[in-house]
FIZA-219245 format. One line per 8 residues: number of its first residue (from 1); for each residue x, y, z of C-alpha. Coordinates in nm, 2 decimals, decimal comma, always signed. Example, Ala and Ser with C-alpha at 12.3 -4.5 7.8 and 13.67 -1.06 7.14 Angstrom:
residues 2
1 = +1,23:-0,45:+0,78 ~ +1,37:-0,11:+0,71
//
This chain:
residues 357
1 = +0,37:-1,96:+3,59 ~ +0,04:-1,82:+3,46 ~ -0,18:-2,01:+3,23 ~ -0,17:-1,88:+2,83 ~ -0,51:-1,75:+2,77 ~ -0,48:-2,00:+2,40 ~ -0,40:-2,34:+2,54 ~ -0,07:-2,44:+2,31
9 = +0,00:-2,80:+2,45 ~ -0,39:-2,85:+2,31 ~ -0,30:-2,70:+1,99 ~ +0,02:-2,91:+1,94 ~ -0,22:-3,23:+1,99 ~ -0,47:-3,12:+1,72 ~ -0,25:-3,04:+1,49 ~ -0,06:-3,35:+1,45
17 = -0,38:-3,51:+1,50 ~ -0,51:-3,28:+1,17 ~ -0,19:-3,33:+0,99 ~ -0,23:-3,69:+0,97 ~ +0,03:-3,90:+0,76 ~ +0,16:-3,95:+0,44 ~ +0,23:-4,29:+0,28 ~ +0,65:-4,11:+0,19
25 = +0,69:-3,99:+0,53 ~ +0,88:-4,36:+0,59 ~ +0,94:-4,45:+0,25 ~ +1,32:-4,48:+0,16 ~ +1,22:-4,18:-0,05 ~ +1,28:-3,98:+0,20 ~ +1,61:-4,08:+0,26 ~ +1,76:-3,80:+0,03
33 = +1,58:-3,52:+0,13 ~ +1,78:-3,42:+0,40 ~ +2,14:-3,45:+0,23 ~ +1,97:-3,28:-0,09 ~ +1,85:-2,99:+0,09 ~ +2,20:-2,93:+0,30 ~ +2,33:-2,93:-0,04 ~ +2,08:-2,74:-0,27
41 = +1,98:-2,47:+0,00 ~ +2,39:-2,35:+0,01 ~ +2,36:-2,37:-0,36 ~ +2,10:-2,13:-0,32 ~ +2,27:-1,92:-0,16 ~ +2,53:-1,83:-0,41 ~ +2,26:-1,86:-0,71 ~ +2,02:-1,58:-0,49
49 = +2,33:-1,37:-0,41 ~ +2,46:-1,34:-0,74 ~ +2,16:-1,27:-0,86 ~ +1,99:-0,98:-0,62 ~ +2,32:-0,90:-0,46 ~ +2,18:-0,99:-0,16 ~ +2,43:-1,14:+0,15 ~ +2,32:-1,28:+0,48
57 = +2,44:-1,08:+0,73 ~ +2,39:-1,34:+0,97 ~ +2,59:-1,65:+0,87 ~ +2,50:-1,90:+0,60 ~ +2,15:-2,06:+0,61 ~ +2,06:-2,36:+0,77 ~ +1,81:-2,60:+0,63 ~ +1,64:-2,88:+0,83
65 = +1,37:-3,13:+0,66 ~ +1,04:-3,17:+0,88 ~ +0,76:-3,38:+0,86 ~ +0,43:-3,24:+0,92 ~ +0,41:-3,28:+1,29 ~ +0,76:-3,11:+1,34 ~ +0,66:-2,82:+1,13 ~ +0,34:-2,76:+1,38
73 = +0,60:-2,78:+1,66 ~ +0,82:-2,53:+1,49 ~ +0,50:-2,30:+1,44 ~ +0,35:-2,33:+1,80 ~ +0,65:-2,21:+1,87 ~ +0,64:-1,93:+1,64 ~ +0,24:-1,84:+1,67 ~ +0,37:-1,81:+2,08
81 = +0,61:-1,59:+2,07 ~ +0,39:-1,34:+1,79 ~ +0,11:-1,35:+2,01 ~ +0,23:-1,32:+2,36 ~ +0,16:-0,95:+2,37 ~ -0,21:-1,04:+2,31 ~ -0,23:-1,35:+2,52 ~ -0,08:-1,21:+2,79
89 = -0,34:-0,93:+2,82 ~ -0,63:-1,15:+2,77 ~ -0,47:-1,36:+3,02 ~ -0,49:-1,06:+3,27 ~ -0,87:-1,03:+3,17 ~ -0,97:-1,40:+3,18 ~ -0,81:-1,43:+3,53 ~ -0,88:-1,78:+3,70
97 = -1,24:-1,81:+3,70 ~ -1,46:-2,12:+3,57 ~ -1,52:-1,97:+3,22 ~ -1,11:-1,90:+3,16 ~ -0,98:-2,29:+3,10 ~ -1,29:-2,37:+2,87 ~ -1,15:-2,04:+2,62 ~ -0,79:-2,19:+2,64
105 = -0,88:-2,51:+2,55 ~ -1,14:-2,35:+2,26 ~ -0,87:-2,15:+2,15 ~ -0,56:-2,42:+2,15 ~ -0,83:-2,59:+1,94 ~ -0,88:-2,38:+1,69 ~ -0,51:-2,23:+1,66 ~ -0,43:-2,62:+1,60
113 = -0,68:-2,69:+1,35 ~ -0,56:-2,42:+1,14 ~ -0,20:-2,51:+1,20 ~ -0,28:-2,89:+1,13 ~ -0,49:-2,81:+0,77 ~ -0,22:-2,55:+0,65 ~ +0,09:-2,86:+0,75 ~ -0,05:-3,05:+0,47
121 = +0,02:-2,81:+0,21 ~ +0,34:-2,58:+0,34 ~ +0,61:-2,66:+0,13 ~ +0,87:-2,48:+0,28 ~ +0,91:-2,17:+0,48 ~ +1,17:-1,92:+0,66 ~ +1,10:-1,85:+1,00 ~ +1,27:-1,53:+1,09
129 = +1,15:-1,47:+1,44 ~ +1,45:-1,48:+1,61 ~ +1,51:-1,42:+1,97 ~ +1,81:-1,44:+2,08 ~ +1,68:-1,55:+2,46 ~ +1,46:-1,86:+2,36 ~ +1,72:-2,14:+2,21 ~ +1,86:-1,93:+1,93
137 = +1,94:-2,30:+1,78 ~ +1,62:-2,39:+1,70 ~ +1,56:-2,05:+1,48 ~ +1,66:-1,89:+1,14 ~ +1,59:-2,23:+1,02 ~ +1,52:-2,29:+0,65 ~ +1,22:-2,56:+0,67 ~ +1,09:-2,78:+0,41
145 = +0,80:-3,01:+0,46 ~ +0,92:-3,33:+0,33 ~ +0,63:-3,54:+0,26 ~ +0,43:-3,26:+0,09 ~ +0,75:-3,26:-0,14 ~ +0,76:-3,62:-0,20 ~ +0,39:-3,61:-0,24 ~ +0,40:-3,36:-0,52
153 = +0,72:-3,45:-0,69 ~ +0,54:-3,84:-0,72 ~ +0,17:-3,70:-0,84 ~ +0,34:-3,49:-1,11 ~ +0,65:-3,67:-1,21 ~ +0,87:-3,33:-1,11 ~ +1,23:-3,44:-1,11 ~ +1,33:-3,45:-0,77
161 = +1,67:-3,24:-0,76 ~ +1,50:-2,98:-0,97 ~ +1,26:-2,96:-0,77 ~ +1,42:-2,90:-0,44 ~ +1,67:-2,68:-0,62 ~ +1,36:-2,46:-0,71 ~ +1,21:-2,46:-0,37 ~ +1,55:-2,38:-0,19
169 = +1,65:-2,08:-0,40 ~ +1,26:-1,93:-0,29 ~ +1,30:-2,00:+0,05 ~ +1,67:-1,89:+0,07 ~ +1,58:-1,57:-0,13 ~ +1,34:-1,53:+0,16 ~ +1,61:-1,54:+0,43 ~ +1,85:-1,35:+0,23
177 = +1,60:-1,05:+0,23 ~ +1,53:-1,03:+0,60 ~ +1,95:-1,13:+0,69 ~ +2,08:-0,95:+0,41 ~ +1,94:-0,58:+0,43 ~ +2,01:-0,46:+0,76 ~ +1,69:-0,30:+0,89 ~ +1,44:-0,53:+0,71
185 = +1,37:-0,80:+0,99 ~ +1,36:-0,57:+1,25 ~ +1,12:-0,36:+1,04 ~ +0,90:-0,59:+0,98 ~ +0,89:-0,72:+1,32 ~ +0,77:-0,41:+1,41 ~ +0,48:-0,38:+1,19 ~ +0,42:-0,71:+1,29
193 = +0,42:-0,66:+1,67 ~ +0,27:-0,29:+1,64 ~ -0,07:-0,47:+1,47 ~ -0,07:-0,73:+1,72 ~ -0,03:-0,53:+2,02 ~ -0,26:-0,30:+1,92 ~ -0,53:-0,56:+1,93 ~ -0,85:-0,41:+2,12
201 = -1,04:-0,66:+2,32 ~ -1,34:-0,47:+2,36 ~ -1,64:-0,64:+2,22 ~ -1,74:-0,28:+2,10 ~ -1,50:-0,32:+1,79 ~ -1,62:-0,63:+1,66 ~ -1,99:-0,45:+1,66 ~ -1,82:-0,16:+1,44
209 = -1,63:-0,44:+1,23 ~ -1,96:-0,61:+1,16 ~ -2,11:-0,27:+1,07 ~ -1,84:-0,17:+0,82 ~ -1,87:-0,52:+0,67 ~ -2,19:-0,46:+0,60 ~ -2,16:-0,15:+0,41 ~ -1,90:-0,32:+0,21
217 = -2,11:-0,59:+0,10 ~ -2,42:-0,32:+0,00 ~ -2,13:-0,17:-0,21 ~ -2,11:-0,47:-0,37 ~ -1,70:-0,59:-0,23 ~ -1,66:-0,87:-0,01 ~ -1,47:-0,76:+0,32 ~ -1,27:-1,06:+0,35
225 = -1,12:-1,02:+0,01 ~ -0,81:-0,75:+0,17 ~ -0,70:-0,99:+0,42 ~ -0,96:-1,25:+0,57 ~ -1,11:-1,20:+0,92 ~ -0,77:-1,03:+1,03 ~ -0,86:-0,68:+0,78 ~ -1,25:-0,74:+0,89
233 = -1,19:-0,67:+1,24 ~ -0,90:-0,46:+1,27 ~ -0,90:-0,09:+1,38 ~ -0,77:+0,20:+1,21 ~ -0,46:+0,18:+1,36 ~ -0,47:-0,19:+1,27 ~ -0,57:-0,10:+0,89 ~ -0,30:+0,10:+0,85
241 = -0,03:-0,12:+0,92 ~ -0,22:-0,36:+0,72 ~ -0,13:-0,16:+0,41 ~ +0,19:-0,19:+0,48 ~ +0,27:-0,52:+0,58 ~ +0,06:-0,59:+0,28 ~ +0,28:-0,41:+0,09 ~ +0,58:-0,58:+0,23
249 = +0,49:-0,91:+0,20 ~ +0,38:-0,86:-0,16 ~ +0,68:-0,71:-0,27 ~ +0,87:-1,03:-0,08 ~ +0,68:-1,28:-0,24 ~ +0,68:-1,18:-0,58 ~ +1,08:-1,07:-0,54 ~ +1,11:-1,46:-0,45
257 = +0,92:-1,59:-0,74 ~ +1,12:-1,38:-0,97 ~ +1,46:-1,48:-0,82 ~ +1,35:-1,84:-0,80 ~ +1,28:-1,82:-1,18 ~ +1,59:-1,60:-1,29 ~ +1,87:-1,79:-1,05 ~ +1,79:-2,11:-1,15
265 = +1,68:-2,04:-1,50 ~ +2,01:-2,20:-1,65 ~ +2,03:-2,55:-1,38 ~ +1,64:-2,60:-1,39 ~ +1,49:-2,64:-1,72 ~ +1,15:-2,77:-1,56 ~ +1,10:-2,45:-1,34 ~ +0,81:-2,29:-1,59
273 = +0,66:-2,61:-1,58 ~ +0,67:-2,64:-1,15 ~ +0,53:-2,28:-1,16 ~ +0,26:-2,37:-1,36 ~ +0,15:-2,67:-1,14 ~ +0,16:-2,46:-0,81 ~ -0,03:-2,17:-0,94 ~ -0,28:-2,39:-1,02
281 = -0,27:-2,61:-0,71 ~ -0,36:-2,24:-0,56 ~ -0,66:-2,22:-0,79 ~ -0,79:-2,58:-0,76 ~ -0,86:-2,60:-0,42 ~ -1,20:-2,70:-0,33 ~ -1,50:-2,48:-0,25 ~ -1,47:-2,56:+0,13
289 = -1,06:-2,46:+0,10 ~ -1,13:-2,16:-0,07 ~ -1,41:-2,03:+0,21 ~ -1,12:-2,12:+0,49 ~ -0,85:-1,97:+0,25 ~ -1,07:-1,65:+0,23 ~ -1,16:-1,65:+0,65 ~ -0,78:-1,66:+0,72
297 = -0,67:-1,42:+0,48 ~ -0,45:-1,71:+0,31 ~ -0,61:-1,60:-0,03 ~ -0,52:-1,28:+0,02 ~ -0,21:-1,40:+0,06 ~ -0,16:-1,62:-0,26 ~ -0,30:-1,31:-0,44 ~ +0,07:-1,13:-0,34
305 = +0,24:-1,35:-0,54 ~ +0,09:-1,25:-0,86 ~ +0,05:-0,84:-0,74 ~ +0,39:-0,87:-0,64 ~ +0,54:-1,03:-0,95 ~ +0,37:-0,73:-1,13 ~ +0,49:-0,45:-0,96 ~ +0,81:-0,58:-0,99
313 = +0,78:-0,63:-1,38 ~ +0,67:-0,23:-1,40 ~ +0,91:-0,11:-1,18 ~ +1,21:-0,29:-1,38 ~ +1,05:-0,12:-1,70 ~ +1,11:+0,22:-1,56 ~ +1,43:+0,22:-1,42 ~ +1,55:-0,16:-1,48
321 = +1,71:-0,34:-1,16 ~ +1,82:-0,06:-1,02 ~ +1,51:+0,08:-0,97 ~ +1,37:-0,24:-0,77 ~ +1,69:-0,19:-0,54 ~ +1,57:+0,17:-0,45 ~ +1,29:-0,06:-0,20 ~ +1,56:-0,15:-0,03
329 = +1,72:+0,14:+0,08 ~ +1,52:+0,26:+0,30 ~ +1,16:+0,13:+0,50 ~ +1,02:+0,47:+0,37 ~ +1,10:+0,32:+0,03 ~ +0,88:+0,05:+0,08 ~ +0,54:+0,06:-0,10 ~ +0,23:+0,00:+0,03
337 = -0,04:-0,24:-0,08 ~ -0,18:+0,05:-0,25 ~ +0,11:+0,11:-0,43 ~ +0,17:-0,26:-0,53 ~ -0,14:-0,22:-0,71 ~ -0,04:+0,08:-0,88 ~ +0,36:+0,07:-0,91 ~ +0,27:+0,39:-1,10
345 = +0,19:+0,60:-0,78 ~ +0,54:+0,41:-0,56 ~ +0,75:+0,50:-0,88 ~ +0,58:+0,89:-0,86 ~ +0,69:+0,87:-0,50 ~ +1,05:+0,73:-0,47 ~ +1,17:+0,91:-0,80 ~ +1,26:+0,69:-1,08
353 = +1,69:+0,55:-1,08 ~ +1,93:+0,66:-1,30 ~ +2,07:+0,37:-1,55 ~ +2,34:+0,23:-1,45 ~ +2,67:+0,32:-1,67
//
């Protein structure tokens, strides 16, 4: 079997060596986590469904508790399947000579230093990159990151069932979008794989990159502020998809913040009180985390949860929930990041819903 052109076993190995430990990991602490989350995230379930509408189509959700090193193991696997169609082309262009095992170990570095800084902080996540092939099993999880949890839930006093309730009906909501409406993980695979494969290995583009950067910041706007290094050095093609997936993901993101706050609104009476300590955990970081945050596009990122939250509150004021369900109907109903920013132009476009009776 060829060699990867990133080298993943490295990556694994400096990511757990990144992620380092927590003093709860083996505290008997931990012990609930696991029951509490079987519990909670199937509570979710019915607290997310009755409150979008929204039904997994595929089965109810499975939740497993990792600790930091078994959430970089979940993610190598994830980060290999996304990028195989760019590894496997650089692959065919590194070839076997002397220079090609010093870029997969420089690589596997890198992709597990990011993977072993971002372990520390995850709380929970759905990975939806199912294929069917690769030990079907192990996927459609819903992950949380225990001793990030414990951590926060002792450094702010957050009452632990609330807590998890809170994370589970985000994460769920999460799942429940891509299982529940039919085309919407295969969309977004799509986007997903069509900027990824259309990733252009010729030196050539970075040289234009740099020189549209430039003009940028003579405009007076930082490049990295659309989407980190990734928006910097795409092509058109790339920039295009950008927009959406952008889009998407905003319009994700804030839709689970909302559902988080409005399914558990009656259980949870600390919920306002956990939003306000994670928002600004996102503000606080330091000035070093906020230049990596920037470079990876992850501020970009956080900035969806406040954009999408927004367009949401518009587009409910126009046509109610009703009109947030029209997204859903279609992927041409979908707006793009440009239209997150101006739910104005996406309600012009998709016509506004009729009140319900």
């Amino acid at each position: 079997m060829a060699a990867s052109a990133v080298d993943w076993d490295l990556a694994e190995r400096v990511a757990v060596r990144a992620a380092g430990t927590d003093p709860f990991h083996r505290s008997y602490h931990a012990d609930s986590l696991v029951a509490d989350f079987d519990e909670l995230t199937t509570l979710a379930e019915e607290q997310v469904a009755a409150t979008t509408g929204l039904r997994s189509l595929a089965g109810p959700a499975r939740a497993r508790v990792d600790d930091r090193a078994a959430w970089v193991q979940a993610n190598i696997a994830s980060f290999q399947r996304l990028l195989r169609p760019v590894t496997n082309r650089l692959e065919e262009k590194m070839g076997s000579g002397l220079a090609a095992p010093v870029a997969r170990r420089i690589a596997g570095a890198e992709v597990g230093a990011l993977l072993g800084w971002m372990s520390g902080r995850v709380l929970g996540q759905y990975d939806l990159l199912v294929i069917e092939d690769e030990d079907p099993e192990e996927q459609d999880l819903v992950h949380y990151v225990g001793p990030n949890i414990l951590a926060l839930e002792k450094k702010f006093a957050f009452p632990p069932r609330e807590f998890r309730q809170w994370l589970a009906l985000h994460e769920v909501t999460h799942r429940m979008q891509f299982t529940g409406i039919p085309w919407m993980r295969e969309h977004f695979l799509g986007l997903v794989d069509g900027m990824v494969s259309a990733v252009d290995e010729d030196p050539k583009q970075v040289l234009e990159a740099v020189t549209r950067a430039a003009e940028q910041i003579r405009k007076g706007t930082n490049p990295l502020d659309e989407g980190g290094l990734a928006a910097v050095f795409s092509s058109p093609t790339q920039r295009d998809l950008l927009e959406h997936i952008g889009g998407l993901m905003s319009l994700l993101e804030g839709h689970g913040d909302v559902t988080m706050d409005r399914a558990g609104a009656d259980q949870i009476p600390s919920s306002v009180r956990f939003g306000q300590v994670l928002r600004q955990r996102r503000q606080n970081a330091s000035p070093l985390i906020k230049v990596l945050q920037k470079l990876i596009g992850l501020e970009a990122k956080l900035k969806q949860y406040e954009q999408g939250e927004r367009f949401i509150e518009v587009v409910e004021e126009a046509g109610g929930p009703e009109q947030l369900e029209r997204a859903w109907e279609d992927p041409a109903n979908l707006p793009t990041m440009t239209e997150i920013r101006d739910p104005q132009a996406w309600l012009a476009r998709v016509g506004v819903a009729e009140p319900a009776a």
